[in-house]
C-alpha positions in Angstrom: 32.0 -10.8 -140.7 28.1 -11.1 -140.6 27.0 -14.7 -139.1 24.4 -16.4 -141.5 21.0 -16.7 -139.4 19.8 -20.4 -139.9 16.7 -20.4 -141.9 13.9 -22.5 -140.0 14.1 -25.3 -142.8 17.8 -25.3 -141.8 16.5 -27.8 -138.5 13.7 -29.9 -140.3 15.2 -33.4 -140.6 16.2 -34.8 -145.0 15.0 -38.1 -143.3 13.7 -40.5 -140.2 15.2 -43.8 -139.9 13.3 -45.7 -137.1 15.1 -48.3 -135.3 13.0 -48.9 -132.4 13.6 -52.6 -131.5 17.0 -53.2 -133.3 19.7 -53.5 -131.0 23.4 -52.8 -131.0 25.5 -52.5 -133.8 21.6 -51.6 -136.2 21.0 -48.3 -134.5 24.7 -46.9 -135.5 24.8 -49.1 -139.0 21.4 -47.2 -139.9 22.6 -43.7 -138.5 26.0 -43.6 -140.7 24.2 -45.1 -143.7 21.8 -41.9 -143.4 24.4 -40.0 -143.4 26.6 -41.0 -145.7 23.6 -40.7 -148.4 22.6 -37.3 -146.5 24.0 -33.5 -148.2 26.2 -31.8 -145.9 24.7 -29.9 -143.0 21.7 -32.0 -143.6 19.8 -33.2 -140.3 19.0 -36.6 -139.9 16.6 -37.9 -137.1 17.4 -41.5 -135.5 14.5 -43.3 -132.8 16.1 -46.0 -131.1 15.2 -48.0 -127.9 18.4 -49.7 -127.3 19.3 -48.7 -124.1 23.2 -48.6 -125.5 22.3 -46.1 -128.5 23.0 -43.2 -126.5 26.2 -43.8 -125.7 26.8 -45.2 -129.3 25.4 -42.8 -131.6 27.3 -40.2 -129.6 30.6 -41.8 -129.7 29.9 -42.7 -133.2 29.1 -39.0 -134.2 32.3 -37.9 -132.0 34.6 -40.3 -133.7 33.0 -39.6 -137.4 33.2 -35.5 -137.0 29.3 -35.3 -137.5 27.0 -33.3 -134.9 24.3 -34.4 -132.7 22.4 -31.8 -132.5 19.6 -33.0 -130.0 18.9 -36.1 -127.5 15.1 -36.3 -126.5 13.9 -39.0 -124.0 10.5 -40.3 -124.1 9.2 -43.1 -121.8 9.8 -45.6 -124.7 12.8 -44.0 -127.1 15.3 -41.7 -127.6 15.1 -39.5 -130.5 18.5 -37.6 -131.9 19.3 -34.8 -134.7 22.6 -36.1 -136.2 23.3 -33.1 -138.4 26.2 -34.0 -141.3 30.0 -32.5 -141.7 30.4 -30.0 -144.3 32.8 -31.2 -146.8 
């Protein structure tokens, strides 16, 4: 069976939700809501500066069967790709 090539659009985030200077439990709360309002295989994108949200969106994103595509560290934030479950 032929694998579907991801089309470039496939890794452009549906939305941003900036939580920079919200601490634990906003950066999670604002991640699931994303997603829950998100299509499946939809990307969302999630800033935070808590210096928990790592830890938390990844857990959260484990324990919820959603993907976190990408973790990037800047000096001030962390920026993640939390792509959606099908179905």
């Amino acid at each position: 069976m032929k694998q579907k090539r991801p089309r470039s659009t496939d890794q452009k985030p549906c939305c941003t939700i900036d939580t920079r200077g919200m601490f634990c439990p906003i950066p999670v709360y604002k991640a699931r809501q994303a997603v829950l309002e998100a299509k499946p295989r939809q990307i969302v994108e999630l800033l935070a500066d808590d210096p928990a949200a790592e830890e938390d969106i990844t857990r959260w994103a484990e324990r919820t069967g959603n993907t976190v595509l990408a973790i990037e560290k800047t000096d001030d934030y962390v920026r993640f790709l939390i792509q959606k479950t099908e179905g």
